[in-house]
N, CA, C, O and CB atoms as a CASP TS submission, in Angstrom:
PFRMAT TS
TARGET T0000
AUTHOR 0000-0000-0000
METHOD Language model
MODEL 1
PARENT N/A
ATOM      1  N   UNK     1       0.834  -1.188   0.000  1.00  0.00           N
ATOM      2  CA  UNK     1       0.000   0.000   0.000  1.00  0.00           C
ATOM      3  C   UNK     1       0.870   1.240   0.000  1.00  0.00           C
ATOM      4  O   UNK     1       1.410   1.602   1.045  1.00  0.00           O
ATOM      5  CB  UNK     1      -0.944   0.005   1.204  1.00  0.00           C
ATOM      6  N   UNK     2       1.006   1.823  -1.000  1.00  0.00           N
ATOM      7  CA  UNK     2       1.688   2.687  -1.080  1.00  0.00           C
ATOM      8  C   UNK     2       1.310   4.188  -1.700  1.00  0.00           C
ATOM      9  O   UNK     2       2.037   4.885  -2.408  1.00  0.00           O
ATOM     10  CB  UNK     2       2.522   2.102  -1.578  1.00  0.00           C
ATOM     11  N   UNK     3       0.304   4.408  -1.349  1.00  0.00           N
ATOM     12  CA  UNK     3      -0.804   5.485  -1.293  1.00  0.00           C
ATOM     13  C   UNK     3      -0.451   6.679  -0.893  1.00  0.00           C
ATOM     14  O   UNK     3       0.401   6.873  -0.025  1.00  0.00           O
ATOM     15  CB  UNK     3      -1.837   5.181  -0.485  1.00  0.00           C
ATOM     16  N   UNK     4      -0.995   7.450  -1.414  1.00  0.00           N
ATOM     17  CA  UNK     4      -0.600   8.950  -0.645  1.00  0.00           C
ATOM     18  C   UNK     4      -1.747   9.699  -0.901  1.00  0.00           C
ATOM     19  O   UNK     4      -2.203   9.709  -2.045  1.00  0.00           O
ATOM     20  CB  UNK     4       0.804   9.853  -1.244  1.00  0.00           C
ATOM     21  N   UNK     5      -2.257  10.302  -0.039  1.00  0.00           N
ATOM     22  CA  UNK     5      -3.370  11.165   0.186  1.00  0.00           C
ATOM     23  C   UNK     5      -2.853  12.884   0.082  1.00  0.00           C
ATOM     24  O   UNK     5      -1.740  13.322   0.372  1.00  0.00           O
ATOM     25  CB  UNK     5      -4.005  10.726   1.743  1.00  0.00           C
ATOM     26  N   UNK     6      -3.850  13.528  -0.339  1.00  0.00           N
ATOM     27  CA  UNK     6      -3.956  15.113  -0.789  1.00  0.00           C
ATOM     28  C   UNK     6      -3.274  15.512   0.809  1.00  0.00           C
ATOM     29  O   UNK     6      -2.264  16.214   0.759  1.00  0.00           O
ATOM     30  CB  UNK     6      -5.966  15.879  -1.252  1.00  0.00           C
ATOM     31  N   UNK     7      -3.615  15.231   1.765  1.00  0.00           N
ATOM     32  CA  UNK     7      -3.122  16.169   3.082  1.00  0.00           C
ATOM     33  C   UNK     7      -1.749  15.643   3.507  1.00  0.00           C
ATOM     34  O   UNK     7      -1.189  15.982   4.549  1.00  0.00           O
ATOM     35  CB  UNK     7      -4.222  16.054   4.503  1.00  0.00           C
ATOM     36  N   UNK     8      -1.177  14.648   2.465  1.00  0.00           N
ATOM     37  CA  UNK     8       0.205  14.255   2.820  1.00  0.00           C
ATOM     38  C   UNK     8       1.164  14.624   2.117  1.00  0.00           C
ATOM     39  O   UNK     8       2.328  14.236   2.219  1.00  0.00           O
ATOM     40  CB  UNK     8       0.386  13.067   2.885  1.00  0.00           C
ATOM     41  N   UNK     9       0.577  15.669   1.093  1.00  0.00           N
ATOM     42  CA  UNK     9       1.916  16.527   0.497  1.00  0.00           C
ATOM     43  C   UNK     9       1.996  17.479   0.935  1.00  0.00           C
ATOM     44  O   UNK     9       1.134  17.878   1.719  1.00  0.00           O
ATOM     45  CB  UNK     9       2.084  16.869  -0.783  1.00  0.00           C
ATOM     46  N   UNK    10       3.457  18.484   0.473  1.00  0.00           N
ATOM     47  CA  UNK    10       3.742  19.713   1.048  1.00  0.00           C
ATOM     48  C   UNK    10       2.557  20.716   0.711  1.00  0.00           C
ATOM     49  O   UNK    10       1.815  20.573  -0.261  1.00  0.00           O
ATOM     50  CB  UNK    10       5.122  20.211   0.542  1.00  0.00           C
ATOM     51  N   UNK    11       2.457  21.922   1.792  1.00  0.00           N
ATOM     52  CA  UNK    11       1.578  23.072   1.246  1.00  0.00           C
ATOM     53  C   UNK    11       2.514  23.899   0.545  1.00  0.00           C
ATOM     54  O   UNK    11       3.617  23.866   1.090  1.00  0.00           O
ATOM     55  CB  UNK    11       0.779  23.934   2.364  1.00  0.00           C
ATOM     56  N   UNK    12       2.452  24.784  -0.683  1.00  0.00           N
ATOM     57  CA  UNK    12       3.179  25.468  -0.473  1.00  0.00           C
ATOM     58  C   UNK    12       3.081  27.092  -0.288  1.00  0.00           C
ATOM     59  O   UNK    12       2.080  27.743  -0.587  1.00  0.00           O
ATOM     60  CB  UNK    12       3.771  25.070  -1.181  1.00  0.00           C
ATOM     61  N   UNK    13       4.179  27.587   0.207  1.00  0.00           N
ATOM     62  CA  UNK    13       4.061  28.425   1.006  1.00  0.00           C
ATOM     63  C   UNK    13       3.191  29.833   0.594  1.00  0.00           C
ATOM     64  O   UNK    13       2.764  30.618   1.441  1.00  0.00           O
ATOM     65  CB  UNK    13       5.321  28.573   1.355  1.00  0.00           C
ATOM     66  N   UNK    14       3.025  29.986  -0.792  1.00  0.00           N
ATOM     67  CA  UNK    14       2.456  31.258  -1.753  1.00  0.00           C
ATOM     68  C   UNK    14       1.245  30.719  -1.924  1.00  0.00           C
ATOM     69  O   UNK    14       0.512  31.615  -2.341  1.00  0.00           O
ATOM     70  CB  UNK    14       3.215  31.651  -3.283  1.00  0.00           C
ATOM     71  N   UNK    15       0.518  29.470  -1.789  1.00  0.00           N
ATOM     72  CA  UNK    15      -0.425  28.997  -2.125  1.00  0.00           C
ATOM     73  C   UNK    15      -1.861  29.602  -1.073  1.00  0.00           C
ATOM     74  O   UNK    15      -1.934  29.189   0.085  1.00  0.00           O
ATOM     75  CB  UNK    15      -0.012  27.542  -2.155  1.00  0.00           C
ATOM     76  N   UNK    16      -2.657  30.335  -1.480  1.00  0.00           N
ATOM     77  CA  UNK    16      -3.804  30.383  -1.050  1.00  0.00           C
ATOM     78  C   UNK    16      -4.849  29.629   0.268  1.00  0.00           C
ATOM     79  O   UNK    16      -5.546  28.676  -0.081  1.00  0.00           O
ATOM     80  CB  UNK    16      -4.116  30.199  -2.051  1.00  0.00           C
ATOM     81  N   UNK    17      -4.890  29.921   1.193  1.00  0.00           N
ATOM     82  CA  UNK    17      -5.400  28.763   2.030  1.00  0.00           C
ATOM     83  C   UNK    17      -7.303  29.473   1.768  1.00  0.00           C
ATOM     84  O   UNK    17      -7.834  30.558   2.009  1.00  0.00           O
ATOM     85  CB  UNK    17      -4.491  28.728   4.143  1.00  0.00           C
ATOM     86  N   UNK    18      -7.888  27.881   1.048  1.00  0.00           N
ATOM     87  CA  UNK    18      -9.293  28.126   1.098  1.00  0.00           C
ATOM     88  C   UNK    18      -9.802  29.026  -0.013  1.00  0.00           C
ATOM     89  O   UNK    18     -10.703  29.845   0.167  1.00  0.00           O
ATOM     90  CB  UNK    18      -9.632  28.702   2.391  1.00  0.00           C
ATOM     91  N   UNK    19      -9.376  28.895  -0.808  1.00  0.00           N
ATOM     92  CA  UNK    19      -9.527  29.788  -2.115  1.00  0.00           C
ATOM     93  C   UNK    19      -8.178  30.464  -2.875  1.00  0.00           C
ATOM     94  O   UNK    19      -6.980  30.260  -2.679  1.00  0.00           O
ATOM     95  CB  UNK    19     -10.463  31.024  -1.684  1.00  0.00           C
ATOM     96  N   UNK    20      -8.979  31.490  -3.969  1.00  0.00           N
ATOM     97  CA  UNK    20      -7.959  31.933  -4.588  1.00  0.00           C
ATOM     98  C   UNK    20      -8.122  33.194  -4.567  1.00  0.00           C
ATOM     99  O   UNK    20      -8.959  33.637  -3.780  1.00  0.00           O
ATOM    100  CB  UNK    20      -7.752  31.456  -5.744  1.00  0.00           C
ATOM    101  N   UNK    21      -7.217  34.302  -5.598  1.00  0.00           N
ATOM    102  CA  UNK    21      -7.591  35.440  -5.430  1.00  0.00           C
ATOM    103  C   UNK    21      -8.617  35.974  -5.516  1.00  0.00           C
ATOM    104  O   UNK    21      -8.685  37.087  -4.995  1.00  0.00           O
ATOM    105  CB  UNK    21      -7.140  35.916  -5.853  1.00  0.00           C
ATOM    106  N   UNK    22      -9.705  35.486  -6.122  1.00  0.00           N
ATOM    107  CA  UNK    22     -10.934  35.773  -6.512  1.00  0.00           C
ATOM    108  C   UNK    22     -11.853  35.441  -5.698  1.00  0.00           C
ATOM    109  O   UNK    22     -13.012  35.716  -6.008  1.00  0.00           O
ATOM    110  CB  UNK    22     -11.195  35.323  -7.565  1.00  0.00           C
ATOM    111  N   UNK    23     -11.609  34.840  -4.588  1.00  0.00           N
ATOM    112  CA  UNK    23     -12.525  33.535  -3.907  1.00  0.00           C
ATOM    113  C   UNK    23     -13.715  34.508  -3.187  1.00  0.00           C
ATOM    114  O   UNK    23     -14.928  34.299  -3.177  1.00  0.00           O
ATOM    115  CB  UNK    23     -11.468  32.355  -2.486  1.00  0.00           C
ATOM    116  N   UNK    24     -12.919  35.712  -2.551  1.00  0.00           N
ATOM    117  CA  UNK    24     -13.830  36.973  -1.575  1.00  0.00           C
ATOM    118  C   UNK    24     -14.501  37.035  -2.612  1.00  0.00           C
ATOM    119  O   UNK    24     -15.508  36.343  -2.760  1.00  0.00           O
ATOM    120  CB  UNK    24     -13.188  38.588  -0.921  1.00  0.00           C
ATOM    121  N   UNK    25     -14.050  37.902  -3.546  1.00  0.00           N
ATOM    122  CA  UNK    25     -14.832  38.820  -4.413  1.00  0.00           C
ATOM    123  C   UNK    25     -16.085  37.875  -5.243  1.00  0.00           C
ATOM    124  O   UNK    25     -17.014  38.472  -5.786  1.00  0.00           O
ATOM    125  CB  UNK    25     -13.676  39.597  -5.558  1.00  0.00           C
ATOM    126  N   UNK    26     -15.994  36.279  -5.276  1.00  0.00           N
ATOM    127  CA  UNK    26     -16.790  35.795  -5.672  1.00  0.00           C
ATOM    128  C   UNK    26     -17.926  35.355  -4.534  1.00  0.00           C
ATOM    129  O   UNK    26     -18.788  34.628  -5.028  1.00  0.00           O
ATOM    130  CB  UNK    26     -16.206  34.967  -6.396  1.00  0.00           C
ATOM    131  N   UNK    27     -18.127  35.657  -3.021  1.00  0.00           N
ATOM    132  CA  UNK    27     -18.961  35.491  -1.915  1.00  0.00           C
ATOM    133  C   UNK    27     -20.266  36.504  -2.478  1.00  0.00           C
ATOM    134  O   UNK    27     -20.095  37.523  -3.146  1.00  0.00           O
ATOM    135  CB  UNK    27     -18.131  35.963  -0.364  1.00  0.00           C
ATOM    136  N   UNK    28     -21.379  36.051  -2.108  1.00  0.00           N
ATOM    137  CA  UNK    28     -22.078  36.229  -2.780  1.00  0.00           C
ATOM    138  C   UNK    28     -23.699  36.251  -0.866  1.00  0.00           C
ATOM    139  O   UNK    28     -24.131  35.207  -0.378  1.00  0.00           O
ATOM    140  CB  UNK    28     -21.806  34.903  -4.356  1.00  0.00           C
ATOM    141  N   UNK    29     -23.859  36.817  -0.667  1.00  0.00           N
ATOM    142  CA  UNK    29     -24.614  36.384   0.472  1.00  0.00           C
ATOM    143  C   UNK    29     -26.344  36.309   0.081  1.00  0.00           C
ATOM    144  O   UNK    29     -26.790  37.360  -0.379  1.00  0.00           O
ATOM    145  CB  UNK    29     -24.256  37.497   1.735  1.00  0.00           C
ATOM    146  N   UNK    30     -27.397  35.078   0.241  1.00  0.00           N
ATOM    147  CA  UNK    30     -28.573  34.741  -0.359  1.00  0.00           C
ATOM    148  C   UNK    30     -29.207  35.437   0.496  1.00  0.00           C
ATOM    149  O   UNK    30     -30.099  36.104  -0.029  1.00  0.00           O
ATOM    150  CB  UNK    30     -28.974  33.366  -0.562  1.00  0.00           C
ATOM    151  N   UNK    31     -29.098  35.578   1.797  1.00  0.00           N
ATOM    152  CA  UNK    31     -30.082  36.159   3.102  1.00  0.00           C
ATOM    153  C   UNK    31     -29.498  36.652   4.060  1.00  0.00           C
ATOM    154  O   UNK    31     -28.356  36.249   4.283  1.00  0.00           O
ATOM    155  CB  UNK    31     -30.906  35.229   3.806  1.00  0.00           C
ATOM    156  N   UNK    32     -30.166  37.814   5.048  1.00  0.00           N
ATOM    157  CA  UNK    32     -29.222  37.991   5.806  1.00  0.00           C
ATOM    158  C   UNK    32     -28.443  37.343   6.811  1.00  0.00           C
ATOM    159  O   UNK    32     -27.380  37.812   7.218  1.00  0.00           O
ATOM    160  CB  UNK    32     -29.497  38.650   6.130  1.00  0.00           C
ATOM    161  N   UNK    33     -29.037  36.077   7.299  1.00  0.00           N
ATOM    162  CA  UNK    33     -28.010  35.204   7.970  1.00  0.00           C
ATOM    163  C   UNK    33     -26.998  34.948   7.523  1.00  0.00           C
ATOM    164  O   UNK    33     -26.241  34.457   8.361  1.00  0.00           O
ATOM    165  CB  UNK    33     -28.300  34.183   8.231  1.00  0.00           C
ATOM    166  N   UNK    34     -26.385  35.094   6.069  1.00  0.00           N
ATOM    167  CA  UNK    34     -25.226  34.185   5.349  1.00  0.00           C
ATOM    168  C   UNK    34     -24.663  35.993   5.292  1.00  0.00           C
ATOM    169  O   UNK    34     -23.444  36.085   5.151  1.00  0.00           O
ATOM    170  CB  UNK    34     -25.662  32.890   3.452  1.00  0.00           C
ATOM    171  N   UNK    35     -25.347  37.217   5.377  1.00  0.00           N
ATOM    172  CA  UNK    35     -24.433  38.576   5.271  1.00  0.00           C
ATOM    173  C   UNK    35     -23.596  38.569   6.821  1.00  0.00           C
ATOM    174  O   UNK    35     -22.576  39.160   7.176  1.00  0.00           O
ATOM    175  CB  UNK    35     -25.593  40.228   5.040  1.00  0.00           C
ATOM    176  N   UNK    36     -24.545  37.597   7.571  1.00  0.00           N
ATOM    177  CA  UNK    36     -23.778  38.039   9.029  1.00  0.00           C
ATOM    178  C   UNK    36     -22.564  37.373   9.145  1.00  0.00           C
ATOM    179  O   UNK    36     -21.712  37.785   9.932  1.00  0.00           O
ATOM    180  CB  UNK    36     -24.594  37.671  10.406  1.00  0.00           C
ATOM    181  N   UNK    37     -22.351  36.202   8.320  1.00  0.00           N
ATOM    182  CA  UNK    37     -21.989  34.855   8.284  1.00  0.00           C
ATOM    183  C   UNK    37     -20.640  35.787   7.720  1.00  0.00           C
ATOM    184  O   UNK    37     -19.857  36.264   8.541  1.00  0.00           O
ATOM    185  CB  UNK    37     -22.975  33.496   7.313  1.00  0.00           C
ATOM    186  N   UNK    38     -20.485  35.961   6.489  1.00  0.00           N
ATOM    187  CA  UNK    38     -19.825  36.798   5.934  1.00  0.00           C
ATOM    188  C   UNK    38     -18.748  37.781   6.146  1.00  0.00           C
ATOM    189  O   UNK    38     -17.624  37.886   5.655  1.00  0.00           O
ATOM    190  CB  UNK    38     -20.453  37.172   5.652  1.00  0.00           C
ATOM    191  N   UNK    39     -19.624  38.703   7.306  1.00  0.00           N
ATOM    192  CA  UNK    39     -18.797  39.695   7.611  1.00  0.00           C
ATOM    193  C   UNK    39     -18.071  39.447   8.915  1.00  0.00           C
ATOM    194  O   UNK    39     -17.384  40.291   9.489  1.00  0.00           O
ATOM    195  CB  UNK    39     -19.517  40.893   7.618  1.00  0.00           C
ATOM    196  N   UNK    40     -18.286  38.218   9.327  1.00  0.00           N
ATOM    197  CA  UNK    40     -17.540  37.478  10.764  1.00  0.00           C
ATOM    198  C   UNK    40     -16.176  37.092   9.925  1.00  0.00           C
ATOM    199  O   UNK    40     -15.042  37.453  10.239  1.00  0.00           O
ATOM    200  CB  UNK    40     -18.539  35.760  11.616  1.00  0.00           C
ATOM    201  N   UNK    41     -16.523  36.291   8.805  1.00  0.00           N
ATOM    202  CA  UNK    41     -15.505  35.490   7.714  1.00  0.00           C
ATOM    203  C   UNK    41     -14.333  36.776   7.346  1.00  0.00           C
ATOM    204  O   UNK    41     -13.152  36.446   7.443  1.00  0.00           O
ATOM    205  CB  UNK    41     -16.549  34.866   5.984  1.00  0.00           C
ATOM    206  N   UNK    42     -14.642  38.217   6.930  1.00  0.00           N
ATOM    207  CA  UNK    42     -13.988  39.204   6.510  1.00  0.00           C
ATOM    208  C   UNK    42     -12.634  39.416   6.969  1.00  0.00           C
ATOM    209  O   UNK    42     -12.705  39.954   8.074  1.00  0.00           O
ATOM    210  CB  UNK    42     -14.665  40.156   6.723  1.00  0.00           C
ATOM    211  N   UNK    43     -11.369  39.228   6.604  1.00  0.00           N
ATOM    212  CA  UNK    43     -10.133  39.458   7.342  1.00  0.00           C
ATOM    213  C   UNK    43     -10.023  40.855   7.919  1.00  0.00           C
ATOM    214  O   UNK    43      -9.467  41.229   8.952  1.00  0.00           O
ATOM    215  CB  UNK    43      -8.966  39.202   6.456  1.00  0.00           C
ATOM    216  N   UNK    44     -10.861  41.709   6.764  1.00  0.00           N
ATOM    217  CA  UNK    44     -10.185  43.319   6.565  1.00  0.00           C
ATOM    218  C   UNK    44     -11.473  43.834   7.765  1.00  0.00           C
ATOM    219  O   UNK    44     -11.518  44.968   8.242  1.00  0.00           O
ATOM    220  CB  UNK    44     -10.289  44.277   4.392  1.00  0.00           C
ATOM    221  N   UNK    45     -12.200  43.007   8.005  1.00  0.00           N
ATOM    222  CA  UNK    45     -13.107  43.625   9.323  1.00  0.00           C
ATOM    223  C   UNK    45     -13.024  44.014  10.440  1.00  0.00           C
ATOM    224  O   UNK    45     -12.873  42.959  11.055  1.00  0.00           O
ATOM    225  CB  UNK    45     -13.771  43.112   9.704  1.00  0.00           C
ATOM    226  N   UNK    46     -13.012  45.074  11.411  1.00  0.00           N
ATOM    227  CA  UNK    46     -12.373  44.800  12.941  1.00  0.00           C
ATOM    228  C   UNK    46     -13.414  43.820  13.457  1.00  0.00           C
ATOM    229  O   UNK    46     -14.567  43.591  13.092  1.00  0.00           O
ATOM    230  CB  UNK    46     -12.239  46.295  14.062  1.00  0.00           C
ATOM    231  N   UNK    47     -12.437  43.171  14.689  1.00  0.00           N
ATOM    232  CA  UNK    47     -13.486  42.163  15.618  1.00  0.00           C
ATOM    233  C   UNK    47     -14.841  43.067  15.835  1.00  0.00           C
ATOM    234  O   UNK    47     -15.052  44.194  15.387  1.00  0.00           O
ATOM    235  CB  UNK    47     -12.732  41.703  17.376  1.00  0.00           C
ATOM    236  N   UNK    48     -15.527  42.416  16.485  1.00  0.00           N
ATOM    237  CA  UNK    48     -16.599  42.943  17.112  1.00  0.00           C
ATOM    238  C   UNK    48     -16.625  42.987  18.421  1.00  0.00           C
ATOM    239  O   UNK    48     -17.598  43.466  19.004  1.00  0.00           O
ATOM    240  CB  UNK    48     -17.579  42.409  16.780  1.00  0.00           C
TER
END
């Protein structure tokens, strides 16, 4: 068995975690539960 699974290679280091450059700008919110959802998710947001 000489298998190798996706979480057993290297990350690398320039690589995107959880999307790509586009990934924000493509969020899209259906209702306001998923806007609240959203702006918790926001890096560029201050805490609350």
């Amino acid at each position: 068995m000489d298998e190798r699974r996706a979480e057993d290679q290297p990350i690398e280091q320039d690589a995107p975690v959880g999307g790509d450059e586009t990934t924000e700008e493509e969020l899209e919110a259906d209702n306001p539960a998923e806007e609240d959802t959203l702006k918790t998710l926001d890096p560029d947001a201050p805490p609350a």
